[in-house]
C-alpha positions as CSV (number, residue, x, y, z in Angstrom):
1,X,-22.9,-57.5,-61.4
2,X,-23.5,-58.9,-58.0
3,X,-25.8,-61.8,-57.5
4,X,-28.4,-61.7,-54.7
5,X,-26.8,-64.4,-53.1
6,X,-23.5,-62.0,-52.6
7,X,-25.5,-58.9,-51.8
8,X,-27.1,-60.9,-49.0
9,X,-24.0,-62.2,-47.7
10,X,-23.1,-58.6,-48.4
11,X,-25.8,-57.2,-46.1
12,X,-25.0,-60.2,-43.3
13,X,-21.2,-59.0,-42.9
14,X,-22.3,-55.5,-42.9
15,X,-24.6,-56.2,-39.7
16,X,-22.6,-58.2,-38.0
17,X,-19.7,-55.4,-38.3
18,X,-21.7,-53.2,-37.0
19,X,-23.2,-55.2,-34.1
20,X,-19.6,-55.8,-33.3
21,X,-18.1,-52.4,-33.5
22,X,-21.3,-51.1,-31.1
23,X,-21.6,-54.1,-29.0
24,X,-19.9,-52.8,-25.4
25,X,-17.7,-55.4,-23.3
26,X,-18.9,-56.3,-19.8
27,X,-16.4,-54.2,-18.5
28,X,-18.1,-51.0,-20.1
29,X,-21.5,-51.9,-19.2
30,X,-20.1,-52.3,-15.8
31,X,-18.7,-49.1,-15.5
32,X,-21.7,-47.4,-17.0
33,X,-24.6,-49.8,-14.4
34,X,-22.0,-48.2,-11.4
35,X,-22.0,-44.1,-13.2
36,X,-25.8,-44.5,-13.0
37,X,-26.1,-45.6,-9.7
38,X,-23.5,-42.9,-8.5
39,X,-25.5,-40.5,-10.5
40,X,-28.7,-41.2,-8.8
41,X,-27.0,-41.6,-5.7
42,X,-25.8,-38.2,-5.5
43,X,-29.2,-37.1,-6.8
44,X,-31.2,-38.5,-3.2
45,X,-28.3,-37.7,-0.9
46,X,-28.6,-33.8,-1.9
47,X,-32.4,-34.0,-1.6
48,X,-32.4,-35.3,2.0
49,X,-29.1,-33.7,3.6
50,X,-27.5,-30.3,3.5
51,X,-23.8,-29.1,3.0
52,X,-21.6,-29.9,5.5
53,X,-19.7,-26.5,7.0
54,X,-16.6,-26.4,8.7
55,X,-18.6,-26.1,12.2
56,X,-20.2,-29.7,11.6
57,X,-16.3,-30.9,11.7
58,X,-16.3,-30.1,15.9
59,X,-19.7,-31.4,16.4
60,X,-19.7,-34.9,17.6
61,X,-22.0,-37.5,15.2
62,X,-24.5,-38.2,18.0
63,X,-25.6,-34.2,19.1
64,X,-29.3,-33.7,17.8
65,X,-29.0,-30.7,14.9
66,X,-31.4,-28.9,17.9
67,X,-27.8,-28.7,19.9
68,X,-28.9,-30.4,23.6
69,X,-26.6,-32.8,24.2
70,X,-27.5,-36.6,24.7
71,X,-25.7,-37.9,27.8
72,X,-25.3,-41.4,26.6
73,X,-23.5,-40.9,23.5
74,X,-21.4,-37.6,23.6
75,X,-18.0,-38.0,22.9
76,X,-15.1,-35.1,22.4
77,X,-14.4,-34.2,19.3
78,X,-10.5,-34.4,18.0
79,X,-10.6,-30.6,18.4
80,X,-11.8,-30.8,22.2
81,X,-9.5,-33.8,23.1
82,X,-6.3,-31.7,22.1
83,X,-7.4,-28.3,24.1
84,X,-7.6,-30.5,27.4
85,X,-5.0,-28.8,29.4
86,X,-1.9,-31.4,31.5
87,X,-2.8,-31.0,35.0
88,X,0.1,-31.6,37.0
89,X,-1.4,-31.4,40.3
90,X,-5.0,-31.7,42.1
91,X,-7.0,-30.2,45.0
92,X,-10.2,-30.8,46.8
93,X,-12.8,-28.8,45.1
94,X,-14.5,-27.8,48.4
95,X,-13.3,-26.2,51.9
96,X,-9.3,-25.6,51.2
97,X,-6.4,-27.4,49.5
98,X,-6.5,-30.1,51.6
99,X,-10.2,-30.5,52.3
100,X,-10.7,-28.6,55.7
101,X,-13.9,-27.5,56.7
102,X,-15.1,-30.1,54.7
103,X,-16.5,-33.6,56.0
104,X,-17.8,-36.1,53.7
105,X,-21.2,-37.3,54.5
106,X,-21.7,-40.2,51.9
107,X,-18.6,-41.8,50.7
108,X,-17.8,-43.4,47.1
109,X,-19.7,-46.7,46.4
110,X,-21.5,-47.4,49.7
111,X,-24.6,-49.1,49.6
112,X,-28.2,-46.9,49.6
113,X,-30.8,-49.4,49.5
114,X,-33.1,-46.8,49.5
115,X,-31.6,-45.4,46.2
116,X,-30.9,-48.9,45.1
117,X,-27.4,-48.8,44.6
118,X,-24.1,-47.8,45.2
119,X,-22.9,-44.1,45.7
120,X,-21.5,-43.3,42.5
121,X,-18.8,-39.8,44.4
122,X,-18.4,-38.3,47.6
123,X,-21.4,-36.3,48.9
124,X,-19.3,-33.3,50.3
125,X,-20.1,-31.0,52.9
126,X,-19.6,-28.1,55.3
127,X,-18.8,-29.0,58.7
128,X,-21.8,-26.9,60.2
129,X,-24.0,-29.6,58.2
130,X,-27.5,-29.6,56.4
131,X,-28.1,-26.1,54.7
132,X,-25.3,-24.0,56.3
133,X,-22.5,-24.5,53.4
134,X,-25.2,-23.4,50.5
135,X,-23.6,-20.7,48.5
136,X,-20.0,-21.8,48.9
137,X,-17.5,-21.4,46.2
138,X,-17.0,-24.7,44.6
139,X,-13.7,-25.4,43.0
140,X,-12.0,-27.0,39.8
141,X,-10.2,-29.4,41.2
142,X,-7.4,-29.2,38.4
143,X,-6.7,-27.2,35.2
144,X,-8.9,-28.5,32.4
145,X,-11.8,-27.4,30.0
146,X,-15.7,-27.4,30.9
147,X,-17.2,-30.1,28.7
148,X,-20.7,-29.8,30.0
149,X,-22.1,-26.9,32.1
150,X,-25.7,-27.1,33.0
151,X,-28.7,-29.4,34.1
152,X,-29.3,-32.4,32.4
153,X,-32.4,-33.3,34.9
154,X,-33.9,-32.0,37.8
155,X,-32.3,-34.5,40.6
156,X,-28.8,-33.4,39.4
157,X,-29.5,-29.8,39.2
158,X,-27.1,-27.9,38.2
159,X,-24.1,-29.6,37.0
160,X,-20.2,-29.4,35.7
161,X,-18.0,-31.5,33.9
162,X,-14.6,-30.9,33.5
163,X,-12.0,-33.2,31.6
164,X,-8.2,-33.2,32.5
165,X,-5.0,-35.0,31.4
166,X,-2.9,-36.2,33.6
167,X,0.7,-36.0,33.8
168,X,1.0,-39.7,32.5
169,X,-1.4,-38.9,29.7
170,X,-4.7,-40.3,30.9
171,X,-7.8,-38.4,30.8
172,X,-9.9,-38.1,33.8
173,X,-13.3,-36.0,34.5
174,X,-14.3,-34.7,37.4
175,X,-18.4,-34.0,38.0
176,X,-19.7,-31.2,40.0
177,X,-23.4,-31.9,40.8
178,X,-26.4,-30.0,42.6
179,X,-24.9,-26.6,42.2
180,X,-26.8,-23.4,43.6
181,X,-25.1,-21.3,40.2
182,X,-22.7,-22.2,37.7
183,X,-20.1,-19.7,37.2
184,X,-18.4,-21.5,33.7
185,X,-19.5,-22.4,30.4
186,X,-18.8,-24.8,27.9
187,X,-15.5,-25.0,26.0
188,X,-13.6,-22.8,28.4
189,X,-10.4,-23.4,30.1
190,X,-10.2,-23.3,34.5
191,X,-7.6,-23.5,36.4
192,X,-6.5,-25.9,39.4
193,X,-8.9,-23.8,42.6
194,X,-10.5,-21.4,40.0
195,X,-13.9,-20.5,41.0
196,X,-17.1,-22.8,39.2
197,X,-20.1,-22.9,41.0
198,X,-21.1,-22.8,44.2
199,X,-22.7,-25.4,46.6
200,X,-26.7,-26.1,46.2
201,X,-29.9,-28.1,46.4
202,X,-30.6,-29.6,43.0
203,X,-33.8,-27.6,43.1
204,X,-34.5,-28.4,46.6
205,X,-34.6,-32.4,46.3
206,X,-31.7,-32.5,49.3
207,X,-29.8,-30.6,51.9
208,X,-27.0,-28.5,50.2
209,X,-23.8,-30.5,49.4
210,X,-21.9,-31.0,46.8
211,X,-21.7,-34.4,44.6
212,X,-18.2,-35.0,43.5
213,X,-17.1,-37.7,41.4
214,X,-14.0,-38.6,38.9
215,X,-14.2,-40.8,36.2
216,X,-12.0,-42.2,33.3
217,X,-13.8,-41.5,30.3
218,X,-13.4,-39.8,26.7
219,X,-17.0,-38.6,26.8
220,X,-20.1,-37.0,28.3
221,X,-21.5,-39.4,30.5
222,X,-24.1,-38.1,33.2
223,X,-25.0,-41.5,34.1
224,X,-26.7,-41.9,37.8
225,X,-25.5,-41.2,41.1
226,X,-26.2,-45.0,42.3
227,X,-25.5,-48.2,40.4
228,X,-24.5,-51.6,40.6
229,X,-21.4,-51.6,38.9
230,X,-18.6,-49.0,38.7
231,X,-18.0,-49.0,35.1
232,X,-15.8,-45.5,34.7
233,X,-16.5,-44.1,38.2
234,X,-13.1,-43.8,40.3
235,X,-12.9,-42.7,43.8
236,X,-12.6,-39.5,44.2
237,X,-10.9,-38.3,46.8
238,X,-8.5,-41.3,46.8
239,X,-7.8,-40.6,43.4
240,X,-7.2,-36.7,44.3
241,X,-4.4,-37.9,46.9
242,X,-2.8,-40.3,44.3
243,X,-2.8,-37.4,42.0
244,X,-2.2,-34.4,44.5
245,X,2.0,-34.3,43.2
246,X,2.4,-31.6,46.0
247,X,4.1,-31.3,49.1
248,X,1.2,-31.2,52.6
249,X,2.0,-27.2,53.1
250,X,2.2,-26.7,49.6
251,X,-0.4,-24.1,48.7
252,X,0.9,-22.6,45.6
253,X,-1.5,-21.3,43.0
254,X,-2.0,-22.9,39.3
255,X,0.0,-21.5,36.4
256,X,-2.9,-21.6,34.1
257,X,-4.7,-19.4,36.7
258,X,-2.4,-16.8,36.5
259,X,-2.3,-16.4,32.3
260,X,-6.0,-16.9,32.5
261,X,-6.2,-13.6,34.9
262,X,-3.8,-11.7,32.1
């Protein structure tokens, strides 16, 4: 028969066997503090957000879920970035091929102190001047796709972005600003002299012309037409010439024109 003494010692083992066997190591209680907070994690994030689909994947982070697009922070997606068409060779988007008929009445980066700042493209015109070339067919100036058709404010009017790779590989926009109509939308392909717009007012604010700029850029960037620095802004009809890759009577049409017309 046992004694009490051995039954308590009995009863202490017992406890502490147990306390051992159901005591858990740091490393499970660990593992358990990080399933809870997963767990409640995954609890808030389907509260306050909805499934992604496989649209969201070509929808850049920073456009609003109300689809305008915010100048400042739109970039391509991966999607858009590989559609960009080469564009071996480039023309003067107003007049003909080489520019005739067209003079250019405020050149890349001159000085308006009246605007407070530096022209930021070419302020292309008609030779009969003022309000004589409005309506005129404006033209892409290379094959690429239309990243941004319409009017971001009303001193640009209607407006045109168009991205392009060059034969090296870079990618270059050119702008098409103050436009009486625009004849493209977003996400479609034009070729080199194909048919965008056509030359306005921006609502009336100035005489008809058209704004041209290129720029090097990955994104949607409005931006102003003066500033005080040139950050992406190129010259654009310099960098047209440097990029023209044809011969001075060389007039033939664009390749992607003609399986875009099939």
């Amino acid at each position: 028969m046992e004694s009490r003494e051995t039954r308590v010692l009995n009863v202490s083992w017992r406890i502490r066997s147990i306390r051992g066997v159901h005591k858990p190591s740091p490393q499970v209680a660990f593992a358990a503090v990080l399933a809870v907070v997963g767990i409640v994690g995954l609890v808030i994030w389907g509260k306050v957000s909805k499934p992604l689909t496989l649209q969201d994947a070509d929808v850049p982070l920073s456009l609003p879920e109300n689809g305008e697009v915010d100048p400042r922070f739109q970039f391509l997606s991966a999607f858009q970035t590989a559609r960009i068409p080469k564009a071996p060779r480039f023309d003067p988007p107003l007049g003909t091929e080489h520019s005739a008929l067209v003079y250019n009445a405020q050149k890349f980066w001159e000085m308006n102190n009246k605007r407070g700042g530096h022209h930021t493209g070419d302020d292309l015109n008609g030779i009969g001047g003022m309000n004589t070339d409005l309506g005129d067919p404006v033209f892409a100036t290379a094959d690429g796709l239309v990243i941004y058709a319409g009017e971001p404010s009303p001193g640009w009017g209607n407006l045109v972005v168009i991205a392009h790779k060059t034969a090296d590989g870079r990618t270059l926009h050119s702008m098409y600003a103050h436009l009486h109509r625009i004849r493209v939308s977003i996400g479609s392909l034009v070729a080199r002299g194909g048919k965008i717009g056509s030359v306005g007012t921006a609502n009336g604010y100035y005489p008809a012309h058209l704004h041209f700029e290129m720029r090097a850029s990955d994104g949607v960037d409005i931006g102003a037409g003066y500033a005080m620095f040139p950050l992406n802004r190129l010259d654009p009809m310099g960098t047209l010439n440097s990029l023209r890759n044809a011969a001075a009577d060389d007039l033939s049409p664009s390749p992607l024109g003609k399986l875009l017309r099939k």
